[in-house]
MILO-908617 format. One record per residue: chain; residue number from 0; x, y negated, z of N, C-alpha, C in turn. Coordinates in Angstrom, 3 decimals, decimal comma. Atoms other than C-alpha are relative to their C-alpha. Layout:
<atoms>
@chain = A	resi = NUM	n.X = X	n.Y = Y	n.Z = Z	ca.X = X	ca.Y = Y	ca.Z = Z	c.X = X	c.Y = Y	c.Z = Z
...
</atoms>
This chain:
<atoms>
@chain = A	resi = 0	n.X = -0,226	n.Y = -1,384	n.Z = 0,345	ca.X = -5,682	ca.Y = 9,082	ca.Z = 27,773	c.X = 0,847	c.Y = 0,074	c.Z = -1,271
@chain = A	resi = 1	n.X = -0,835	n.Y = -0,058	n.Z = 0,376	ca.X = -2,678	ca.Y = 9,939	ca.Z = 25,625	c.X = -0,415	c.Y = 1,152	c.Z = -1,418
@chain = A	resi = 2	n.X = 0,381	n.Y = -1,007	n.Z = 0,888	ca.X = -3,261	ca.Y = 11,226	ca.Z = 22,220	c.X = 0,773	c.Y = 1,223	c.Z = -0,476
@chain = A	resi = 3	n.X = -1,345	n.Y = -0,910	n.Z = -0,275	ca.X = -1,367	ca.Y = 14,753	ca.Z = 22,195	c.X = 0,140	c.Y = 0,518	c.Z = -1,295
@chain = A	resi = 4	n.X = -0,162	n.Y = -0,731	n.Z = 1,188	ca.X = -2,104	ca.Y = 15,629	ca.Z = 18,586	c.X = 1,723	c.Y = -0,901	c.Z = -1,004
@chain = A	resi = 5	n.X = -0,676	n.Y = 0,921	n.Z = 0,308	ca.X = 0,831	ca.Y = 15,022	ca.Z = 16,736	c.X = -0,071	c.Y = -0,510	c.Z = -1,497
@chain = A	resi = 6	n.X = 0,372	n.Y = 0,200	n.Z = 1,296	ca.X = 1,305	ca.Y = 13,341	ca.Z = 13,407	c.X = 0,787	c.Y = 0,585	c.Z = -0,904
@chain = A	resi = 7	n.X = -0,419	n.Y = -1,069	n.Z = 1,438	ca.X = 2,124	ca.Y = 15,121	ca.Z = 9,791	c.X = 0,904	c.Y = -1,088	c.Z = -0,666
@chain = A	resi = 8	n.X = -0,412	n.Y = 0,606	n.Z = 0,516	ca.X = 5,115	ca.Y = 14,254	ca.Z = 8,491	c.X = -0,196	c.Y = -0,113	c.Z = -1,595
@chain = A	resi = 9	n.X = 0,693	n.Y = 0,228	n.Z = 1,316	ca.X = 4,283	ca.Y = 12,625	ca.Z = 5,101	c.X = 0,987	c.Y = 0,514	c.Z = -1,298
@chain = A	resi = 10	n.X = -0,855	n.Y = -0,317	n.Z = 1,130	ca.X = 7,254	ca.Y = 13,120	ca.Z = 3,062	c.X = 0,545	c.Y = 1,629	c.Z = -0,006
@chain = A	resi = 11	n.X = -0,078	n.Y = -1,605	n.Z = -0,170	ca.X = 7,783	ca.Y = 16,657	ca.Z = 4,322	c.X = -1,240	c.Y = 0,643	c.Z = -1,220
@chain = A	resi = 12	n.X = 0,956	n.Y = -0,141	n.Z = 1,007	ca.X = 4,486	ca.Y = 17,362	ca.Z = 2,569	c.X = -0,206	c.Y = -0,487	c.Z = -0,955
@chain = A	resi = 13	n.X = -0,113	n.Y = 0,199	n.Z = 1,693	ca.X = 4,926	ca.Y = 15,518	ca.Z = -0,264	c.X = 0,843	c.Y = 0,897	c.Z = -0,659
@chain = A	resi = 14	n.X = -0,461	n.Y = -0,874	n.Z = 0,795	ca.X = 7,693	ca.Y = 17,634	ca.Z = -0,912	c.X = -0,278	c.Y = 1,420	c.Z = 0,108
@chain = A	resi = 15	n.X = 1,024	n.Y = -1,522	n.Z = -0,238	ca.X = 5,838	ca.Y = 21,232	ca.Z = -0,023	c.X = -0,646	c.Y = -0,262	c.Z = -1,547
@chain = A	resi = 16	n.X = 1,217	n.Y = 0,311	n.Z = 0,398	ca.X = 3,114	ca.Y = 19,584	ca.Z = -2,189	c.X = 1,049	c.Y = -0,312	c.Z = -1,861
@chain = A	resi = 17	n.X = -1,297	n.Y = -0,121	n.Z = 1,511	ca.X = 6,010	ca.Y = 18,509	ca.Z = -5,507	c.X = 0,487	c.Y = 1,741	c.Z = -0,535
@chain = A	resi = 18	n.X = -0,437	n.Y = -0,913	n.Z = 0,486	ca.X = 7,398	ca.Y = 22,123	ca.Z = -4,956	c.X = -1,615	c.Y = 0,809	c.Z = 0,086
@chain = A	resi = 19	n.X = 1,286	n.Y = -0,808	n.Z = 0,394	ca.X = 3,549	ca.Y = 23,650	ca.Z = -5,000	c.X = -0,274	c.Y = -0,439	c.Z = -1,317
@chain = A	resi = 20	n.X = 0,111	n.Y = 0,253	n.Z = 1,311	ca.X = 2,845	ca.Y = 21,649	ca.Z = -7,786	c.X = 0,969	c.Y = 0,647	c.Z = -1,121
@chain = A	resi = 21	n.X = -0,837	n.Y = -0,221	n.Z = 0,736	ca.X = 5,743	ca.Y = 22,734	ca.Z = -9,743	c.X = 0,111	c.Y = 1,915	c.Z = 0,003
@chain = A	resi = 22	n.X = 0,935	n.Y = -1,711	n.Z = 0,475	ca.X = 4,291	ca.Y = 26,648	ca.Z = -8,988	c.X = -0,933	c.Y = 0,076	c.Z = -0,606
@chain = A	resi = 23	n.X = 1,120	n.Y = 0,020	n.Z = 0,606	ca.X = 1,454	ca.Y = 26,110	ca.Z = -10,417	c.X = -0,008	c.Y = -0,275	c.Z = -1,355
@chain = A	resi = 24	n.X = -0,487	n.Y = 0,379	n.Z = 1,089	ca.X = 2,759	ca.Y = 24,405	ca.Z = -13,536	c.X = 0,696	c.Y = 1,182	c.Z = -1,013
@chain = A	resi = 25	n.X = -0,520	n.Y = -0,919	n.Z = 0,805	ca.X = 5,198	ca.Y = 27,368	ca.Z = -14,163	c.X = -0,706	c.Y = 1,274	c.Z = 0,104
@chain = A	resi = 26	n.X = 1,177	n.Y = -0,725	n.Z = -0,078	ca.X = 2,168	ca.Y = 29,803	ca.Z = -12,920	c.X = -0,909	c.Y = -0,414	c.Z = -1,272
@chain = A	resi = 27	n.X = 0,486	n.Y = 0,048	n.Z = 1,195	ca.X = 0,284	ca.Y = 28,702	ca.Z = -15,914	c.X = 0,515	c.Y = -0,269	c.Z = -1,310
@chain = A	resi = 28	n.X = -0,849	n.Y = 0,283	n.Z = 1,191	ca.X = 2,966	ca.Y = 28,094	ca.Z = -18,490	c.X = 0,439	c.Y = 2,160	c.Z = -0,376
@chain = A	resi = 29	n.X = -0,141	n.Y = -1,298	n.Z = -0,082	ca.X = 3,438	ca.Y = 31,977	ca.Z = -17,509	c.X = -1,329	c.Y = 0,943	c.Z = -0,373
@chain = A	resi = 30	n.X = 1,574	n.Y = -0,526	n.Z = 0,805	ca.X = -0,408	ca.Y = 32,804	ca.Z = -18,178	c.X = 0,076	c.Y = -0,310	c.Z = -1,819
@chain = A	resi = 31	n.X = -0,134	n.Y = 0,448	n.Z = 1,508	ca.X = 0,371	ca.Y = 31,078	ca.Z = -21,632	c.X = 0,703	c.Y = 0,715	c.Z = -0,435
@chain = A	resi = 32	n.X = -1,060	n.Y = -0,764	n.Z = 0,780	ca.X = 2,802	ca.Y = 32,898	ca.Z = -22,699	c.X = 0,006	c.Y = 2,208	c.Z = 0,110
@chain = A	resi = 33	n.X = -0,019	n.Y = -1,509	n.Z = -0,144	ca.X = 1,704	ca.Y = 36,539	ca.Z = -21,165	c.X = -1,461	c.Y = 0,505	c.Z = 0,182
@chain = A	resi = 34	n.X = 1,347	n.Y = -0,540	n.Z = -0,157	ca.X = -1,978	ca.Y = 36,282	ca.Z = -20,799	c.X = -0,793	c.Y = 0,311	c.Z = -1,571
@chain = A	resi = 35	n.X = 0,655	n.Y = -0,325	n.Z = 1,606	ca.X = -3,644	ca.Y = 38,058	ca.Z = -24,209	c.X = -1,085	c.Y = -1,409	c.Z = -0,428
@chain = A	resi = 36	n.X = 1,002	n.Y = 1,018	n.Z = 0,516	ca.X = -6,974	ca.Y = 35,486	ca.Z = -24,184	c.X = 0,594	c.Y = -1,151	c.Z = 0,109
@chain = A	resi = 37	n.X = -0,564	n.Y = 1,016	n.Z = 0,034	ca.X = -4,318	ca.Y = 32,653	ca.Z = -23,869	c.X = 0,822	c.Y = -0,054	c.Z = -1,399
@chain = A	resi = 38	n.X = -0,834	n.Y = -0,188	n.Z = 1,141	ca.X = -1,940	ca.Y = 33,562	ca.Z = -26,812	c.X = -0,215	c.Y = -0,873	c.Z = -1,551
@chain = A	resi = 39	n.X = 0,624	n.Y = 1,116	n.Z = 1,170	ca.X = -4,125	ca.Y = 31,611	ca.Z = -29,687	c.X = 0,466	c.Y = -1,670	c.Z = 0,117
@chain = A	resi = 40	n.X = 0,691	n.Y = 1,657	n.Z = -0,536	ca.X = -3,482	ca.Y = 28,427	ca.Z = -27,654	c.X = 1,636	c.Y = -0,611	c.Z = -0,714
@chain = A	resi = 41	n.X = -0,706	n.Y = 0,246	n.Z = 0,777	ca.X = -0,691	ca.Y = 26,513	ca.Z = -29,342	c.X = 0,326	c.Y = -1,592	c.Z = -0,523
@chain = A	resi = 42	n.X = -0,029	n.Y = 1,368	n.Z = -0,263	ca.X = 0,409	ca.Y = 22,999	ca.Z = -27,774	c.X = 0,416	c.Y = -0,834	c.Z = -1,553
@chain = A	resi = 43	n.X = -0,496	n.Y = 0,358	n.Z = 0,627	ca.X = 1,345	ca.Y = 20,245	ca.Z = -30,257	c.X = 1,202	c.Y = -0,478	c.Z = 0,091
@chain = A	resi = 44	n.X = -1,851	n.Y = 0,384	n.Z = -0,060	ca.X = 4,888	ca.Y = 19,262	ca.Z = -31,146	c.X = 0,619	c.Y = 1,309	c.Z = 0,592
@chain = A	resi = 45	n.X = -0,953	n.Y = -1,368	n.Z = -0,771	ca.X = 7,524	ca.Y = 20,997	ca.Z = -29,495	c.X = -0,315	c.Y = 0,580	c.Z = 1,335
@chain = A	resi = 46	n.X = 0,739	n.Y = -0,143	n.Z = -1,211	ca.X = 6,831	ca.Y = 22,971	ca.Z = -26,977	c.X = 1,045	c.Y = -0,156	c.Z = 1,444
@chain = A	resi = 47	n.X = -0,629	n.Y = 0,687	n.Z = -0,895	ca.X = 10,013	ca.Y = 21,795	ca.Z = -24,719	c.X = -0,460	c.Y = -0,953	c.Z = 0,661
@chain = A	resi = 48	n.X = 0,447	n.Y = 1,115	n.Z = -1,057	ca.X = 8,746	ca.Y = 18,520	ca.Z = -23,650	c.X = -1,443	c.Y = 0,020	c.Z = 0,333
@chain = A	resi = 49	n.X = 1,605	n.Y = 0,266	n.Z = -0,257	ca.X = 4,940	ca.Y = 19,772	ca.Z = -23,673	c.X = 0,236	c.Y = 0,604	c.Z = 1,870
@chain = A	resi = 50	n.X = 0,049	n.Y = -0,718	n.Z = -1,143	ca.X = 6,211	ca.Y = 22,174	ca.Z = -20,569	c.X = 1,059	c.Y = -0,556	c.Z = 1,250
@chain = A	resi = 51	n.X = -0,792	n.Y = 1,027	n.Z = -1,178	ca.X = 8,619	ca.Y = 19,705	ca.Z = -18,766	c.X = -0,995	c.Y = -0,802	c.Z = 0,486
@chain = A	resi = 52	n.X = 1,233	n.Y = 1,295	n.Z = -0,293	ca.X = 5,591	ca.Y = 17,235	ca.Z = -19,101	c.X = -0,940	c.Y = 0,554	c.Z = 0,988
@chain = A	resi = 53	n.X = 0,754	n.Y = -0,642	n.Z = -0,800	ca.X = 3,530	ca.Y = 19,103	ca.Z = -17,680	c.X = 0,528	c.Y = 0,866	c.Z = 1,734
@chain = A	resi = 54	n.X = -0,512	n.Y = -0,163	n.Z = -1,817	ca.X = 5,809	ca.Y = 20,650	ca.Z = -14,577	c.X = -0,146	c.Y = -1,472	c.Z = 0,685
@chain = A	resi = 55	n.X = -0,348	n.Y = 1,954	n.Z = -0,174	ca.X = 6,629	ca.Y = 16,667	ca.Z = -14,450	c.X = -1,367	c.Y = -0,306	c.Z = 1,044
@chain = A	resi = 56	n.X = 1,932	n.Y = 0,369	n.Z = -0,667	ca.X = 2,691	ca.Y = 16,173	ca.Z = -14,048	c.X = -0,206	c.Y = 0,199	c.Z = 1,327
@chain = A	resi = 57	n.X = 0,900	n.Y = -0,558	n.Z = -0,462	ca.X = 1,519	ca.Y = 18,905	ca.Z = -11,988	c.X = 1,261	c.Y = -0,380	c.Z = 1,215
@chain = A	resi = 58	n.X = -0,620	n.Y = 0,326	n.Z = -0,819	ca.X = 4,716	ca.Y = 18,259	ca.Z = -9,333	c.X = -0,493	c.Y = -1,281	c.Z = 0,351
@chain = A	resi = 59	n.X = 0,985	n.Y = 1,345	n.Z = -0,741	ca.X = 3,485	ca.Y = 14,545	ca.Z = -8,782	c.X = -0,995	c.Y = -0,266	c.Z = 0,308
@chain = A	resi = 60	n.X = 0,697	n.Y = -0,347	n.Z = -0,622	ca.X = 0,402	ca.Y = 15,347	ca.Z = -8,493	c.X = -0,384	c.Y = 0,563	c.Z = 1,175
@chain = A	resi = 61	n.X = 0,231	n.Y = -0,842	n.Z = -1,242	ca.X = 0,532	ca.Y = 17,701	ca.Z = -5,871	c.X = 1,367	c.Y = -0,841	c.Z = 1,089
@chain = A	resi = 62	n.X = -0,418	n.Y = 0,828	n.Z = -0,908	ca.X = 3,313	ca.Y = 15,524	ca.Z = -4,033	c.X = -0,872	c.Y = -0,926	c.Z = 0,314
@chain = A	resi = 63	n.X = 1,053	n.Y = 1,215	n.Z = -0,409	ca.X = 0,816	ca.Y = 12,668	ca.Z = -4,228	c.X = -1,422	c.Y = 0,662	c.Z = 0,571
@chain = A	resi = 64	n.X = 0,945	n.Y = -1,169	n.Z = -0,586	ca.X = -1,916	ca.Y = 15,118	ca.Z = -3,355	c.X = -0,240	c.Y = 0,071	c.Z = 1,981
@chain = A	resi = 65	n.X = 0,183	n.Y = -0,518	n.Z = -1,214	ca.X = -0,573	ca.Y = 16,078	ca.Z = -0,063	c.X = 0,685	c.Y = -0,854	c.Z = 1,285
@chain = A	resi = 66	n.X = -0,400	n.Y = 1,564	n.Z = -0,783	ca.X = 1,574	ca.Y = 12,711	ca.Z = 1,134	c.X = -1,490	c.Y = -0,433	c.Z = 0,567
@chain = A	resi = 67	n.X = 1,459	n.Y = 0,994	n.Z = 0,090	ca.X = -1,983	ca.Y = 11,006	ca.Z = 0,680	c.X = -0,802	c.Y = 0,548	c.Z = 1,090
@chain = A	resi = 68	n.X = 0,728	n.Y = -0,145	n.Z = -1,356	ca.X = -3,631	ca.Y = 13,439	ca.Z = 3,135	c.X = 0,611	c.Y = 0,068	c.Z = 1,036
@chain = A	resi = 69	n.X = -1,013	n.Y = 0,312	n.Z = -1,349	ca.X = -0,620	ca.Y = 13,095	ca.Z = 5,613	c.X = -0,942	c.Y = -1,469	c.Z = 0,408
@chain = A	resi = 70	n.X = 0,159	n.Y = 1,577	n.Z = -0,462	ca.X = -1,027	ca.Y = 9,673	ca.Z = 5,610	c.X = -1,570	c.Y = -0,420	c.Z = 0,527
@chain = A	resi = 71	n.X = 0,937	n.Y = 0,102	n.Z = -0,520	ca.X = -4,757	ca.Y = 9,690	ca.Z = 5,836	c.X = -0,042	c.Y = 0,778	c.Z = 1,180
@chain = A	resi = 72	n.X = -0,257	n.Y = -0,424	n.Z = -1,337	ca.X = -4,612	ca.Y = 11,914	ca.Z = 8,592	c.X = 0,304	c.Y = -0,428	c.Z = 0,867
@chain = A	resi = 73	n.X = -1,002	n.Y = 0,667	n.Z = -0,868	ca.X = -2,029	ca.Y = 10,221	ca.Z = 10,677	c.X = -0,650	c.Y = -1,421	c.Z = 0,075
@chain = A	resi = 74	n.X = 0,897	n.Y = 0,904	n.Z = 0,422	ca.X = -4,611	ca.Y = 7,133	ca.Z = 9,587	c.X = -1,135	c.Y = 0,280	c.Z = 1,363
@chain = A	resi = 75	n.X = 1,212	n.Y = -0,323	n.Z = -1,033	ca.X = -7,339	ca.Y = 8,804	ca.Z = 11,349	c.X = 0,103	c.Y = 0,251	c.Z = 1,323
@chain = A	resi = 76	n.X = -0,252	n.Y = 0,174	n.Z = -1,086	ca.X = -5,824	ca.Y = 9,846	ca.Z = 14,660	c.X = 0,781	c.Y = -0,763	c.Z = 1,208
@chain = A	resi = 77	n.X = -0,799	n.Y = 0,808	n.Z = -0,327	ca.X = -3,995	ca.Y = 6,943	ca.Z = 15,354	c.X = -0,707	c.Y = -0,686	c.Z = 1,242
@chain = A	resi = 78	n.X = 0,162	n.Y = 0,409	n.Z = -1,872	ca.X = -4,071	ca.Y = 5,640	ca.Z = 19,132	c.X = -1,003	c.Y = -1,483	c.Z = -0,494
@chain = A	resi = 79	n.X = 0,560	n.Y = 1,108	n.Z = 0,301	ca.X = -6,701	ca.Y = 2,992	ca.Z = 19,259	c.X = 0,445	c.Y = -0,948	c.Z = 1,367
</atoms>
């Protein structure tokens, strides 16, 4: 019997999962800067490379995030 599900491409969703991450990053760099109970907060150093670092981050994260459950996925229904 022929397994009909098909499999998730991985790098497709890594990059969904890079450009989600990289909403989320500038979604809270945007709370920082416009949310009142955020306003006190007041990274160290400059704040250029605190908010590259951090898109940087939260984009590889969420690429590695959502590759990882491709791949497990495509792991799990694999033709025995």
């Amino acid at each position: 019997m022929p397994n009909d599900r098909s499999r998730w491409d991985a790098v497709r969703l890594g990059t969904y999962g890079g450009l989600l991450g990289m909403l989320l990053a500038i979604m809270e760099q945007f709370c920082h800067a416009f949310c009142p109970p955020s306003w006190h907060y007041v990274p160290e150093g400059d704040l250029l490379p605190h908010v590259l670092m951090e898109v940087f981050v939260f984009a590889v994260a969420g690429a590695a995030l959502l590759a990882t459950t491709a791949m497990i996925r495509n792991w799990l229904i694999r033709e025995t």
